[in-house]
Structures are given as C-alpha cells and as structure tokens.
C-alpha positions as CSV (number, residue, x, y, z in Angstrom):
1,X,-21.8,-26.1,5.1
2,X,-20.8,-27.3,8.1
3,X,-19.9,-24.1,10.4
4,X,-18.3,-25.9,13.4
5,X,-15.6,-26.7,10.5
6,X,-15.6,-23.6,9.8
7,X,-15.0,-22.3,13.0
8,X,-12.5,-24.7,13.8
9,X,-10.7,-23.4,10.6
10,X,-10.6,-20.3,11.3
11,X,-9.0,-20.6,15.2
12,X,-6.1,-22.3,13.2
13,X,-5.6,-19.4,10.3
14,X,-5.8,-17.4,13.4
15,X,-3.4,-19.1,15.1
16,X,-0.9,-20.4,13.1
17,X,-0.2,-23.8,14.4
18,X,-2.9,-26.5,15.1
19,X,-1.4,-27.2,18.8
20,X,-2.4,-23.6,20.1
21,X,-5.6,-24.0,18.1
22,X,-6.4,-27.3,19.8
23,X,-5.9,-25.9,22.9
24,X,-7.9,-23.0,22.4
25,X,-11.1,-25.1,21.4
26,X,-10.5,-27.8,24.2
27,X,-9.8,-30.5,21.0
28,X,-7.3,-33.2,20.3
29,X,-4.7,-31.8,17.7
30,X,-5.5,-34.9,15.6
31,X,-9.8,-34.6,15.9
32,X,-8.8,-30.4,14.9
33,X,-6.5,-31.9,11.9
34,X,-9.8,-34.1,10.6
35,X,-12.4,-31.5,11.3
36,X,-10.3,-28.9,8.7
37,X,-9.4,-31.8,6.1
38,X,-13.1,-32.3,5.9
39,X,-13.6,-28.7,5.5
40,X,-10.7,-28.9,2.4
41,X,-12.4,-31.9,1.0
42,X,-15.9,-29.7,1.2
43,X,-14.4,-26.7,-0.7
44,X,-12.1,-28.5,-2.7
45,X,-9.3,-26.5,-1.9
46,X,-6.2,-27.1,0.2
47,X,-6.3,-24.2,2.8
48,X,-3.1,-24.7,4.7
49,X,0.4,-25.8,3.3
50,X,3.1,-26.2,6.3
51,X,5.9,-23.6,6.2
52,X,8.7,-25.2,8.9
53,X,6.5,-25.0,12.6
54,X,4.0,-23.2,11.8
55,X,0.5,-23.1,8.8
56,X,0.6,-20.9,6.3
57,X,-2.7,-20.3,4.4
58,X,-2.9,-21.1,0.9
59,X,-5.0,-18.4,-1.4
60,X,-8.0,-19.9,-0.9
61,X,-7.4,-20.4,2.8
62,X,-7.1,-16.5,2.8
63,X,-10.2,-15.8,0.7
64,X,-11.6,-18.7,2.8
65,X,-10.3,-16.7,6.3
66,X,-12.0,-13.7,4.7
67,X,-15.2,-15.2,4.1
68,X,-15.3,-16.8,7.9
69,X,-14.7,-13.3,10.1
70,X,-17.2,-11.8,7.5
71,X,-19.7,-14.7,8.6
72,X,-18.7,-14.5,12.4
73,X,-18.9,-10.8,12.5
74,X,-21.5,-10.7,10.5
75,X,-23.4,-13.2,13.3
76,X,-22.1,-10.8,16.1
77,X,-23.8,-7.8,14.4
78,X,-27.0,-9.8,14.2
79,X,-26.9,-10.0,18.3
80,X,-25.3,-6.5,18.3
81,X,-29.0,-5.5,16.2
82,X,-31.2,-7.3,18.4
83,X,-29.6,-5.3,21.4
84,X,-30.0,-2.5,19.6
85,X,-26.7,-1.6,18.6
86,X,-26.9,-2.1,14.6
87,X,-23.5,-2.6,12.7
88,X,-23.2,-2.6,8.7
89,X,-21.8,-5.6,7.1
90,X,-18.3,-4.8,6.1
91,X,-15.6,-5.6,3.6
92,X,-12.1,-6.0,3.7
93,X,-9.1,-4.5,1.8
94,X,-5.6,-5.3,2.7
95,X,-3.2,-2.8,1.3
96,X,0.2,-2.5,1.0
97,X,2.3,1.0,0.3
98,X,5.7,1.3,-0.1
99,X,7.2,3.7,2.7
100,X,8.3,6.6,0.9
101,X,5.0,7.1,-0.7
102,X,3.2,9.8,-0.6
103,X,0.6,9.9,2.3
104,X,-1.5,12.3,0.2
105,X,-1.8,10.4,-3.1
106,X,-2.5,7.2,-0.6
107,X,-5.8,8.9,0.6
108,X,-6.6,10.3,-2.7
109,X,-6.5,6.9,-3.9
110,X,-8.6,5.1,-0.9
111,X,-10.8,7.9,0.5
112,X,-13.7,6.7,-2.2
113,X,-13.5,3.3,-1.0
114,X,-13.5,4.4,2.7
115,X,-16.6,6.7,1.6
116,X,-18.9,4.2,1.0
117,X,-19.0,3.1,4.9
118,X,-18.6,-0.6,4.5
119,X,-15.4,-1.0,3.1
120,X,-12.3,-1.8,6.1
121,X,-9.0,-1.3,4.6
122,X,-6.1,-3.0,6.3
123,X,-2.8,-0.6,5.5
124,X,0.5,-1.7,6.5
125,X,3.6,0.5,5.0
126,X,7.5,-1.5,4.7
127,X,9.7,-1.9,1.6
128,X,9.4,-3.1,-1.8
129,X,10.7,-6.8,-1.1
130,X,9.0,-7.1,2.4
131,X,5.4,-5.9,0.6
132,X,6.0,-8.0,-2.1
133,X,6.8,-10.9,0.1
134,X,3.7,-10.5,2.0
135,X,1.6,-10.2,-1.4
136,X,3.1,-13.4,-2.3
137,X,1.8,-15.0,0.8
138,X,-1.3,-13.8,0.2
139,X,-1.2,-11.3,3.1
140,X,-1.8,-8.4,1.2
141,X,-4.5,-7.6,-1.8
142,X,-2.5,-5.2,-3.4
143,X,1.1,-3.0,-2.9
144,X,1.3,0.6,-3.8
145,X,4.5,1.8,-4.7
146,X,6.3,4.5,-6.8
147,X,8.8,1.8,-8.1
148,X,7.9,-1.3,-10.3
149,X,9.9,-4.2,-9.3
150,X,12.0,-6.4,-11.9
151,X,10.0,-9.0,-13.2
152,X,11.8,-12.5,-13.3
153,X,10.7,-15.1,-15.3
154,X,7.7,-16.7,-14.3
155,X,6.4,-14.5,-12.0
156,X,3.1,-14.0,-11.5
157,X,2.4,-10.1,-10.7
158,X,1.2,-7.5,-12.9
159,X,2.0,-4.2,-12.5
160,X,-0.4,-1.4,-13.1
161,X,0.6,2.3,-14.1
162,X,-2.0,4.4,-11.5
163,X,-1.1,7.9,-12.2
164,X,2.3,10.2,-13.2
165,X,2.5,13.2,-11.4
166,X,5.0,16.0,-12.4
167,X,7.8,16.7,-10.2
168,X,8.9,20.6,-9.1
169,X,11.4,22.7,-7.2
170,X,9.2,23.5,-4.3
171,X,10.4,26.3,-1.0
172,X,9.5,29.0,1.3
173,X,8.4,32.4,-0.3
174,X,11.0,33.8,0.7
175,X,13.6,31.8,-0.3
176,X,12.1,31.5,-3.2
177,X,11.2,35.1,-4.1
178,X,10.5,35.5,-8.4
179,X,12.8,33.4,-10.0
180,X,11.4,30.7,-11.6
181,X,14.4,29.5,-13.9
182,X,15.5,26.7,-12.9
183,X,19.2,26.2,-13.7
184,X,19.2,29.7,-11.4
185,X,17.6,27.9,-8.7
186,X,19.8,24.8,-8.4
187,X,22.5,26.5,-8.4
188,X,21.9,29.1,-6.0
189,X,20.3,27.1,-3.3
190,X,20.5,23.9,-0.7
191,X,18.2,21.3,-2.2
192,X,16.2,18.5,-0.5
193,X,15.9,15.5,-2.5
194,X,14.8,12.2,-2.6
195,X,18.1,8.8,-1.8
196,X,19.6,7.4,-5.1
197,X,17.1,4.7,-5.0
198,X,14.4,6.6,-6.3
199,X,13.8,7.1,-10.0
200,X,12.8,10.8,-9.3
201,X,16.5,11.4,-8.0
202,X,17.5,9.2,-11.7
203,X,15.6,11.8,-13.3
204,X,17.4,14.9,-11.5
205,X,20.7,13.8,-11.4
206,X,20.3,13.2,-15.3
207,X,19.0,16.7,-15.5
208,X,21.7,17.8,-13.4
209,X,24.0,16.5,-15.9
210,X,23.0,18.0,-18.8
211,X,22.4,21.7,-17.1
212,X,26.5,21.2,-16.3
213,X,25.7,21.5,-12.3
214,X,26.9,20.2,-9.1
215,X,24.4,21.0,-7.0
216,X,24.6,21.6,-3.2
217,X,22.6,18.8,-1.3
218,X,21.4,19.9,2.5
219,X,19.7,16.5,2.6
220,X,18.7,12.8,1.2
221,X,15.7,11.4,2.4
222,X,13.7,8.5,1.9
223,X,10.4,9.7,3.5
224,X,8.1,11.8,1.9
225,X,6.8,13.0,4.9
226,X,10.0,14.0,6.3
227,X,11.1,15.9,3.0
228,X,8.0,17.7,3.3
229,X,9.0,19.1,7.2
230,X,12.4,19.8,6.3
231,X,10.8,22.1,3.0
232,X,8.7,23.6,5.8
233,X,11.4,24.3,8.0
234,X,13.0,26.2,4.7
235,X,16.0,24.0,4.7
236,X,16.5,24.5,1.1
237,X,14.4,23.6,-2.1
238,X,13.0,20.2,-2.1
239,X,12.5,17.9,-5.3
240,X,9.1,16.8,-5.2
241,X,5.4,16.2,-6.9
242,X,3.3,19.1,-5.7
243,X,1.2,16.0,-4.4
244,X,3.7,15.5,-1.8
245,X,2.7,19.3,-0.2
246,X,-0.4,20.1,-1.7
247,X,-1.6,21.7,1.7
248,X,1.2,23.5,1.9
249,X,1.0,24.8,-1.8
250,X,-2.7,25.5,-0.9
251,X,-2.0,27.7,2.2
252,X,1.1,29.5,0.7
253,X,3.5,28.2,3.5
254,X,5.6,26.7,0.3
255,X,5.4,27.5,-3.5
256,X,5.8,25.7,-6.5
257,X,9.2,27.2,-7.7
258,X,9.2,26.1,-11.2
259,X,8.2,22.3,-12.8
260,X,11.4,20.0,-13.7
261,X,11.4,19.5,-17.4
262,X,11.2,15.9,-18.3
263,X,10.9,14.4,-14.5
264,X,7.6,12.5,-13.2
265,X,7.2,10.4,-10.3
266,X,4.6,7.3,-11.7
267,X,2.6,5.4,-9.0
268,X,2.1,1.9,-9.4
269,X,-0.6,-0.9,-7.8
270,X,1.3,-4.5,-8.1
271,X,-1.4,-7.2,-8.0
272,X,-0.9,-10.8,-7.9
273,X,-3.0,-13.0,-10.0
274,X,-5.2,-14.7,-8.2
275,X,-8.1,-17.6,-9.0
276,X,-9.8,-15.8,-6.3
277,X,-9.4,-11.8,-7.1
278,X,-10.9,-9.3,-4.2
279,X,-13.4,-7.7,-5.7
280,X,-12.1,-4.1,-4.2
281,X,-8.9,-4.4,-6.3
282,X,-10.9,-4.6,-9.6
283,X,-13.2,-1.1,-8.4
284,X,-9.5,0.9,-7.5
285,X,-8.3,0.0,-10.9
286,X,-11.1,0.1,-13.0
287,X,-12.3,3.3,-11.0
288,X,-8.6,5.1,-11.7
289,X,-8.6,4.0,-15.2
290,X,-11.9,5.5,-15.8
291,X,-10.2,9.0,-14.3
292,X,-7.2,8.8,-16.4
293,X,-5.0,8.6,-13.7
C-alpha cells in the first residue's frame, strides 16, 4: 500500500472538502483528487460520495478513516517508544446514547470495554433522530437508547433488546416512611416522572388508569439525571429504575418505595448493518447476551 495515498486520504476525511485538504498538504486540488481515486481503485471501494459542498465518507471510507489514525498513531507511538514514552495501540468505539438515558446503566455497559486499557470510546449523547442520523452516516458504531424506533420498510438497522430493568416509586425516608402500597403512595404524594414520550410514563399512566387515580405531578422531566436531583432534593416520589439512583439507594439518601407492577424500562443498542462491522459492537452484544441482560 501506498501510505502517501493514504495520508492524503485521510487530510480529506479529516477535512471535509478537498480544497482545504489541498491546501493543507501544499497539493493541486486535482493531483489530491487522483492521489485518493487511486487509493479507491487500490481498495476497491469508493471512500467518499459528495453531499452538496462538502465529502462525506462512505462505510468503508470510515472503517478506512479508522484504520489510517490507527496506522498514524500507531507510527507516533513508535517515536513516542524510542523516546521513551511508550503508548499501547488503541481501538476505537463510537457510541451513541440517547439523552435521557441513564448515566449509570451507560457505564455499566462500557466500563468492561474501558477495562481492558486499549479500547477509546467516542460518546456523544442527542435524540433519537439525530443519533440515528449520524449512525446512518456512519458516524456512530452503535446508539443506546431506551426507545426502539419505527422501522420503515427497507431499513437497514437491527434493534437489540440489552436489558429490562424494573421501574419503582423511589423518595426520601422520610417522606417515604413504611408504606409500601402503592395506590396509597400515589395518591398521597407529588410525583416526579418521566415526559409523555417515554414508554415508562405509557406504562404509569396506564397503571394510573386502572388504580382510578389522578395523580398530583410536581414535575416532567426528560433527563434522568435531573429526575434523580429533584428525588434528592425530596420534591416528591420519582418514577424510575432503581438503576437510575443506585448510589442513592446504596447510601440510604433515597429508598425504593415499592416496585410498579407491570412497568419496565428495556434498553436497546440499534446497530446498522454493516459489510464492515466494528469488532467492539459484536463483544458488547455477545458479552450482554452471555449475562442475560
């Protein structure tokens, strides 16, 4: 392999337009336009396709991109060594997670990978239809999410049940004193829960329904991490997986009032198939299906 092409290639994925690329390597736009079709021709692969003004890399321009700063980093640990300053190899993860999930099961779920010391995982948080934009583009390896998207025809993700954690009335001590039954509960206190578009809140307002309450709401919040504070700061019972509080729970600043019957919150991975699959993806799933979830 030629790795001038390579390098050449990998100023442009960089960049995102061969103009600022040519600049940057002192080239002619046209000699940098040749140098990365002979690369293409090399691989057999297209490893661009124009998206308006600017190059968007195709999927095996991004496992190509991955395999170039692996081979250029890897060349400036080499110097790094023979100064003395040793650096593992790494490799790389790019993960998506949905903003409202829960920090807690997030590092439950990557902390092995983390553990092994070579693994860098790239974690960007946003909203279902941003993450899944960006997995489409083949920004992203895999999206986390506690919501499976519709599926239209033809598409080409797979959805992947991770775990199902019960959900619980969780408060202060205090407020929450002995009672554990839970049509008392609801109706005798504020409650923090999750926004309509959650399928935890489905699940409660069904529940709800069938106890014959109207229950008071102090607040709707799509954050995890906020409902946690405002449990903390005992503004009423909060609807939640214990997952969500589990230090909390641990230290006895909150307790678990009482589990909601019939109520889970499932966590998802959303993959996209690929000719090219990070091997990473296939050790989270294979390693969570091996732990039942």
């Amino acid at each position: 392999m030629n790795y001038k092409h390579l390098r050449y290639f990998r100023a442009v994925a960089h960049e995102g337009r061969l103009t600022r690329a040519a600049e940057k390597l002192n080239l002619s736009q046209s000699a940098l336009s040749t140098q990365i079709r002979q690369l293409e021709a090399q691989l057999g692969h297209a490893l661009f396709e124009r998206r308006g003004r600017t190059l968007a890399l195709t999927e095996a321009g991004r496992v190509a991109l991955d395999y170039a700063d692996a081979i250029f980093t890897t060349g400036e640990e080499l110097e790094a060594t023979l100064k003395g300053a040793a650096g593992a190899a790494r490799r790389s993860l790019r993960v998506g997670a949905l903003a409202t999930l829960s920090r807690n099961f997030q590092t439950d779920l990557l902390a092995p990978l983390l553990a092994e010391g070579a693994v860098e995982v790239h974690l960007r948080s946003g909203s279902l239809p941003e993450l899944m934009a960006e997995l489409t583009a083949h920004n992203l390896d895999l999206v986390l999410a506690n919501q499976a998207p519709l599926r239209e025809s033809g598409s080409a993700f797979t959805v992947h049940k991770l775990a199902e954690q019960p959900v619980s009335l969780i408060g202060a001590p205090a407020r929450v004193g002995a009672e554990r039954d839970v049509a008392t509960l609801l109706g005798a206190h504020p409650l923090i829960l999750p926004s309509r578009r959650s399928g935890v809140r489905s699940g409660f307002d069904a529940l709800a329904m069938r106890l014959g309450l109207t229950p008071e709401i102090a607040a709707e919040v799509d954050d995890m991490a906020m409902l946690r504070l405002l449990a903390r700061s005992d503004a009423g019972l909060a609807v939640a997986p214990p997952i969500v509080v589990r230090d909390e729970l641990a230290s006895g600043r909150l307790v678990e009032a009482a589990k909601l019957p019939g109520i889970a919150e499932v966590f998802y991975a959303i993959t996209l198939e690929r000719r090219f699959p990070n091997p990473l993806v296939t050790q989270i799933l294979t390693r969570d299906g091996e732990s039942g979830g």
